[in-house]
ChimeraX commands (.cxc) that place a marker at each C-alpha (Angstrom):
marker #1 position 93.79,23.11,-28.85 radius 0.5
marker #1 position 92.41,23.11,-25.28 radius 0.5
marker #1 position 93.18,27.31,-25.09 radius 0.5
marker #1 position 91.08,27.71,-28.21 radius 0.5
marker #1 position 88.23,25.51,-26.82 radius 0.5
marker #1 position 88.05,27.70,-23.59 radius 0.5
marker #1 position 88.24,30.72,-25.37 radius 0.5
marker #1 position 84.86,29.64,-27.29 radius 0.5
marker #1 position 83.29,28.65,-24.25 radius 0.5
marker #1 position 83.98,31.75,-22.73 radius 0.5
marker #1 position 82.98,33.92,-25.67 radius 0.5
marker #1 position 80.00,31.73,-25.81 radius 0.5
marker #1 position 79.05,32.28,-22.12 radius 0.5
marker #1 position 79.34,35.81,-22.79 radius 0.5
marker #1 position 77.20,35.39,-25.54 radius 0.5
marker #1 position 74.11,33.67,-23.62 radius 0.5
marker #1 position 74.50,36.54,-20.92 radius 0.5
marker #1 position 74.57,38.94,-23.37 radius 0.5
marker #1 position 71.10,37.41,-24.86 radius 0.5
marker #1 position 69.83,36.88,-21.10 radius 0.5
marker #1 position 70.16,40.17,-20.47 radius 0.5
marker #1 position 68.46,41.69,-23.59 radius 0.5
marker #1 position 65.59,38.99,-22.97 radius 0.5
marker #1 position 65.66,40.14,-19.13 radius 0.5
marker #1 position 64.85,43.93,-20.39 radius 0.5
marker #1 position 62.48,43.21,-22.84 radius 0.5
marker #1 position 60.54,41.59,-19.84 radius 0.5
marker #1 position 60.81,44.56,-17.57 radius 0.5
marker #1 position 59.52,46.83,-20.59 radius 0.5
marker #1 position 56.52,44.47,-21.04 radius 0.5
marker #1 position 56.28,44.91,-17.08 radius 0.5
marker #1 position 56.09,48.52,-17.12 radius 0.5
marker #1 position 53.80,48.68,-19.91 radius 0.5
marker #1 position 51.33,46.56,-18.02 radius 0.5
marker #1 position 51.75,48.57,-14.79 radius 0.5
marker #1 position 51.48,51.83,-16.94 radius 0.5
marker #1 position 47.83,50.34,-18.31 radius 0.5
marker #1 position 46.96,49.28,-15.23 radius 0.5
marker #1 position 47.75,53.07,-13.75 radius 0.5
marker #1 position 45.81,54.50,-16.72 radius 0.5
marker #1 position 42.97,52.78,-16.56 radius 0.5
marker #1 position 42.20,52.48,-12.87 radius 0.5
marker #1 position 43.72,56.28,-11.86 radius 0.5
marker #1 position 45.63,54.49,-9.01 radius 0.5
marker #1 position 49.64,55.18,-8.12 radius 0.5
marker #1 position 51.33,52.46,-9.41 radius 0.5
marker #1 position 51.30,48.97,-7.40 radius 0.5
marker #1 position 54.43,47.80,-5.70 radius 0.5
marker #1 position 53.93,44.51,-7.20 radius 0.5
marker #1 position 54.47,46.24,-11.84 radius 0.5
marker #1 position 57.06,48.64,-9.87 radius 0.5
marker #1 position 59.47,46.09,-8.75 radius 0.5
marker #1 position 58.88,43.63,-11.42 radius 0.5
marker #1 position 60.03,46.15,-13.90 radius 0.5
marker #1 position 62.99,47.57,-11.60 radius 0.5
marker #1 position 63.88,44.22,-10.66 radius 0.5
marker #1 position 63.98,42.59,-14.03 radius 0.5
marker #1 position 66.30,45.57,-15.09 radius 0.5
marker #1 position 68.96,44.99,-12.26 radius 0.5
marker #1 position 68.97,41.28,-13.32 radius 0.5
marker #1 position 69.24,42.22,-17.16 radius 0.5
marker #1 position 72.35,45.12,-16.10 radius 0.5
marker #1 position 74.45,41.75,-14.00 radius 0.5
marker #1 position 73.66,39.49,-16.90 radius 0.5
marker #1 position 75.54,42.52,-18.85 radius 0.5
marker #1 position 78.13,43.29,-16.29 radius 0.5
marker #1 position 79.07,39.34,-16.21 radius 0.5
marker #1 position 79.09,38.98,-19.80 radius 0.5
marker #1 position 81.39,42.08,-19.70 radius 0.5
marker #1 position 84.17,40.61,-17.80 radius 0.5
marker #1 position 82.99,36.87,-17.00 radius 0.5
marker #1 position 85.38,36.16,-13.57 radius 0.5
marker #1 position 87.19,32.62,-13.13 radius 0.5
marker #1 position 87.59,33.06,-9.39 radius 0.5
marker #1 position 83.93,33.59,-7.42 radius 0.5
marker #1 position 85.17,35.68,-4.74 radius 0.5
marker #1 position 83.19,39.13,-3.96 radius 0.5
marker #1 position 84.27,42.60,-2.77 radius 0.5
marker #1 position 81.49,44.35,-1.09 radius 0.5
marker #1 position 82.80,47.11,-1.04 radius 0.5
marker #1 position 83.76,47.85,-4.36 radius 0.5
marker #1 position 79.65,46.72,-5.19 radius 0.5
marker #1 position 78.82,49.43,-2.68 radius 0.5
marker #1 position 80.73,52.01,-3.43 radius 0.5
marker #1 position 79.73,51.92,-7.58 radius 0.5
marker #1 position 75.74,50.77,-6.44 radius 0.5
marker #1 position 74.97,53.79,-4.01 radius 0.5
marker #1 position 74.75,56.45,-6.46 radius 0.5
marker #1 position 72.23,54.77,-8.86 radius 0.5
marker #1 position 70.20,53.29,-5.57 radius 0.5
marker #1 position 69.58,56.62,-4.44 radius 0.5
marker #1 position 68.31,58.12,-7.37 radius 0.5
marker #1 position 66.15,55.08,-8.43 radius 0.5
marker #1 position 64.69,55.99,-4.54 radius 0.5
marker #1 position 64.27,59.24,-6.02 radius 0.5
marker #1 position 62.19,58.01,-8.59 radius 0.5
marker #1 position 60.12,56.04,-6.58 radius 0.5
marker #1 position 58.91,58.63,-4.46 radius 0.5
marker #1 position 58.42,60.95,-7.40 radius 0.5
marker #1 position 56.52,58.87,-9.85 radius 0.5
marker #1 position 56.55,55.38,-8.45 radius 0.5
marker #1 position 54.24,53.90,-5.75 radius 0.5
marker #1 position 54.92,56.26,-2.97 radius 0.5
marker #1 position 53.84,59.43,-5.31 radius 0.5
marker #1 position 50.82,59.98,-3.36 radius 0.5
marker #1 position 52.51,60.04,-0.27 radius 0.5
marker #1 position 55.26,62.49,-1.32 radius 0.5
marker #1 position 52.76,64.61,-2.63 radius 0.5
marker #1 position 50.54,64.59,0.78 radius 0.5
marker #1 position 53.64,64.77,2.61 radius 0.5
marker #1 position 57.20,64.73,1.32 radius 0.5
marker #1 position 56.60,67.10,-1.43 radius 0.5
marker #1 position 60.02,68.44,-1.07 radius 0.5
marker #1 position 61.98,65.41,-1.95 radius 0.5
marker #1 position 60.94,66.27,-5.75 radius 0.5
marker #1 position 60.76,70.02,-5.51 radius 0.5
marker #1 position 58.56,72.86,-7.75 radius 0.5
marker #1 position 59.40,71.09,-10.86 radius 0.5
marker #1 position 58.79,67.40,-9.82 radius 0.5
marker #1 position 61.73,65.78,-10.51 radius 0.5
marker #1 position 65.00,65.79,-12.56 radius 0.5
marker #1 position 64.44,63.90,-15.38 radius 0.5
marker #1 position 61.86,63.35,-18.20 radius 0.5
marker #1 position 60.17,60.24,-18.13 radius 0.5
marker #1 position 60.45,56.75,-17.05 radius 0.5
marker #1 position 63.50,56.08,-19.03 radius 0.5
marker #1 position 65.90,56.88,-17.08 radius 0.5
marker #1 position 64.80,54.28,-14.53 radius 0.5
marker #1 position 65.89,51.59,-17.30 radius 0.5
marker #1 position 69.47,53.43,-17.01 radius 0.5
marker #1 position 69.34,53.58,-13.21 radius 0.5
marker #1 position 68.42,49.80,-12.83 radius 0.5
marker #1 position 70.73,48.64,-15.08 radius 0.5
marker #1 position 73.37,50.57,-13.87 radius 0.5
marker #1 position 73.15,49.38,-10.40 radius 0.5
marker #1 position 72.84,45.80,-11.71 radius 0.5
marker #1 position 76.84,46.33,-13.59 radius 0.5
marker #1 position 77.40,47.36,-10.12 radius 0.5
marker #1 position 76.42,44.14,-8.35 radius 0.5
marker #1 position 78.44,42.11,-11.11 radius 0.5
marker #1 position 81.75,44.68,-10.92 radius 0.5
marker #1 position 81.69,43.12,-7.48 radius 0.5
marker #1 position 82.84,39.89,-8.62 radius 0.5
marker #1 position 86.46,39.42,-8.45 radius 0.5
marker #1 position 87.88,39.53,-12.01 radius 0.5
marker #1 position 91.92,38.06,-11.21 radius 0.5
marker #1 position 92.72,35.38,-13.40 radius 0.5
marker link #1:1,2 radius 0.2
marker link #1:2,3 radius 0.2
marker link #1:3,4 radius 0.2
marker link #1:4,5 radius 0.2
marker link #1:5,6 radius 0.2
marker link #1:6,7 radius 0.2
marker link #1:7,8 radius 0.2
marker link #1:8,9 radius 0.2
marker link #1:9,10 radius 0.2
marker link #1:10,11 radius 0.2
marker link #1:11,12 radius 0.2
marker link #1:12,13 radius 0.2
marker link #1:13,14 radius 0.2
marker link #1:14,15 radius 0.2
marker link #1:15,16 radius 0.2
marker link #1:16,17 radius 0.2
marker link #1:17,18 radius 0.2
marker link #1:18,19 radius 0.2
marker link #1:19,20 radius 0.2
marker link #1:20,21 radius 0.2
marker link #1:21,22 radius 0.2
marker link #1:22,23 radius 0.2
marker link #1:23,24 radius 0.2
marker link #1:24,25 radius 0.2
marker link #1:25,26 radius 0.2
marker link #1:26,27 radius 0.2
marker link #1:27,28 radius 0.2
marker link #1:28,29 radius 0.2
marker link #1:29,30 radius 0.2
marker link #1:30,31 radius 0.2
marker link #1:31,32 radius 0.2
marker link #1:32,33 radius 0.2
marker link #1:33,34 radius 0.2
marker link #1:34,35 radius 0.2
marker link #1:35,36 radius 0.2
marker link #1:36,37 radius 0.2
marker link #1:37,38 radius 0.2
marker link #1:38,39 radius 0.2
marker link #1:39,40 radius 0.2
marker link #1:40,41 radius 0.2
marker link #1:41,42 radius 0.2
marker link #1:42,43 radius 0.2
marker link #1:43,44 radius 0.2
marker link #1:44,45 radius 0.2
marker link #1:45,46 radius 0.2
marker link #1:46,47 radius 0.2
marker link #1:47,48 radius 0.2
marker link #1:48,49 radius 0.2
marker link #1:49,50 radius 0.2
marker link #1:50,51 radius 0.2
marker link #1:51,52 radius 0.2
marker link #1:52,53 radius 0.2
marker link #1:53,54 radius 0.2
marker link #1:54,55 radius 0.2
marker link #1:55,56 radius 0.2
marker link #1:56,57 radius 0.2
marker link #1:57,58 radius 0.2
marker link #1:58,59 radius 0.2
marker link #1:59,60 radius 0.2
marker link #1:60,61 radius 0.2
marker link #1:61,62 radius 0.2
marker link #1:62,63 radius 0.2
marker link #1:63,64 radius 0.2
marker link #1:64,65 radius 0.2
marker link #1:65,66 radius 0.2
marker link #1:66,67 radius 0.2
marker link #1:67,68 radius 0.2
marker link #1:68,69 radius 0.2
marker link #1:69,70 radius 0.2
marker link #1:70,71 radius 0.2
marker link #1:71,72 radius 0.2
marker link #1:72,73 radius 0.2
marker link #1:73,74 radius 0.2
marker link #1:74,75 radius 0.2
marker link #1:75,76 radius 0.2
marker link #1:76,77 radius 0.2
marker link #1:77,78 radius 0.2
marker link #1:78,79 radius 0.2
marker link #1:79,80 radius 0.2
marker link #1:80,81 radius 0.2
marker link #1:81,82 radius 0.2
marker link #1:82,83 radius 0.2
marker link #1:83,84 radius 0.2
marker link #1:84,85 radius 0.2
marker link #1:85,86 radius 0.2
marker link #1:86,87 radius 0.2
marker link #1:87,88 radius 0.2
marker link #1:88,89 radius 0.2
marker link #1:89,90 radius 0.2
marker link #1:90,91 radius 0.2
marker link #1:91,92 radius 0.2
marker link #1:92,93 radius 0.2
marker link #1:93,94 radius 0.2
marker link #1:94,95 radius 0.2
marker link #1:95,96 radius 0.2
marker link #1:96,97 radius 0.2
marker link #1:97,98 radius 0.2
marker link #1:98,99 radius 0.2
marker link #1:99,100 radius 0.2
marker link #1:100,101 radius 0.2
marker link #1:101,102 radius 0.2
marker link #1:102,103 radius 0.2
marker link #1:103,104 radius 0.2
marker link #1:104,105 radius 0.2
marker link #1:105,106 radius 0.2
marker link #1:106,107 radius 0.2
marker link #1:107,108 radius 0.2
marker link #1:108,109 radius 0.2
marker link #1:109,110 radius 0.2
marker link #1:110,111 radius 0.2
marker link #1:111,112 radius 0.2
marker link #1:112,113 radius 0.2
marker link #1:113,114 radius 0.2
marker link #1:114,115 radius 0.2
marker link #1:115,116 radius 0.2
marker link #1:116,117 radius 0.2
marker link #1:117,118 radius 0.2
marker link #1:118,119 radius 0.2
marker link #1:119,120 radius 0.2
marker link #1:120,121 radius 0.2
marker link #1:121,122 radius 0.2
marker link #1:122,123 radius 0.2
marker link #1:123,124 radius 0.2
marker link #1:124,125 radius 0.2
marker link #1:125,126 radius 0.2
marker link #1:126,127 radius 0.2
marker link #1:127,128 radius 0.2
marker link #1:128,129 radius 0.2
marker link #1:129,130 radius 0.2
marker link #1:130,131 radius 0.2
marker link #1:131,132 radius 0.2
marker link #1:132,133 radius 0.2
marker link #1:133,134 radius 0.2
marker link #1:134,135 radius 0.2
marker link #1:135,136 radius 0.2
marker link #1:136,137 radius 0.2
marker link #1:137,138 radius 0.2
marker link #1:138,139 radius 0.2
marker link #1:139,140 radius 0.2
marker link #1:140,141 radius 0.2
marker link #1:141,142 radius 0.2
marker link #1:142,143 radius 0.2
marker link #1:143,144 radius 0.2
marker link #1:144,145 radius 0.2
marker link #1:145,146 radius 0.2
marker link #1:146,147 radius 0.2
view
């Protein structure tokens, strides 16, 4: 009996990250739709303060969703393993900063080739939901899963 009572805790853990998470990125997209308004209206680059309230609240919403994946026992943390999967989507959320993000009008007055003739890779600000949350699984695949 006490097996199929932690079982249902654990699937219902899972189940409030799960819900965190999808709460947590309905917030960022309210976040960037604000910051989008905000750009629209006023002509201004984006401010740091929509940027990294929409980034951030994906990261959180991609750990909620890496924990709920494969919810550890143990708390211990490997570093390196966070690294290693996290550097790939850091660099090209960077990316995306300086191409459409608060630094645009300083890559265009100056580091115009970090986004070369065709401005950048992708189409549209979707791919930064991808990016963040990707690099948020990445934080929780950190966590030590040994049972």
């Amino acid at each position: 009996m006490a097996r199929g009572r932690e079982s249902m805790e654990r699937l219902l853990t899972r189940l409030l990250l799960v819900v965190l998470g999808v709460i947590l990125l309905w917030g960022s997209n309210r976040a960037l739709f604000r910051a989008q308004v905000r750009f629209a209206s006023a002509q201004v680059p984006p401010s740091w303060s929509g940027w990294l309230l929409w980034l951030g609240l994906a990261v959180v919403a991609g750990v909620a969703i890496g924990l709920a994946a494969m919810l550890p026992d143990r708390f211990g943390y490997q570093w390196g393993r966070a690294f290693v999967l996290a550097i790939l989507p850091l660099l090209l959320l960077a990316h995306l900063t300086f191409a459409v993000g608060p630094l645009i009008r300083f890559t265009a007055e100056h580091a115009h080739w970090l986004v070369g003739k065709k401005g950048f890779f992708f189409d549209g600000l979707g791919i930064g939901y991808a990016l963040a949350m990707a690099f948020g699984v990445a934080i929780a695949a950190g966590f030590d899963v040994r049972r």
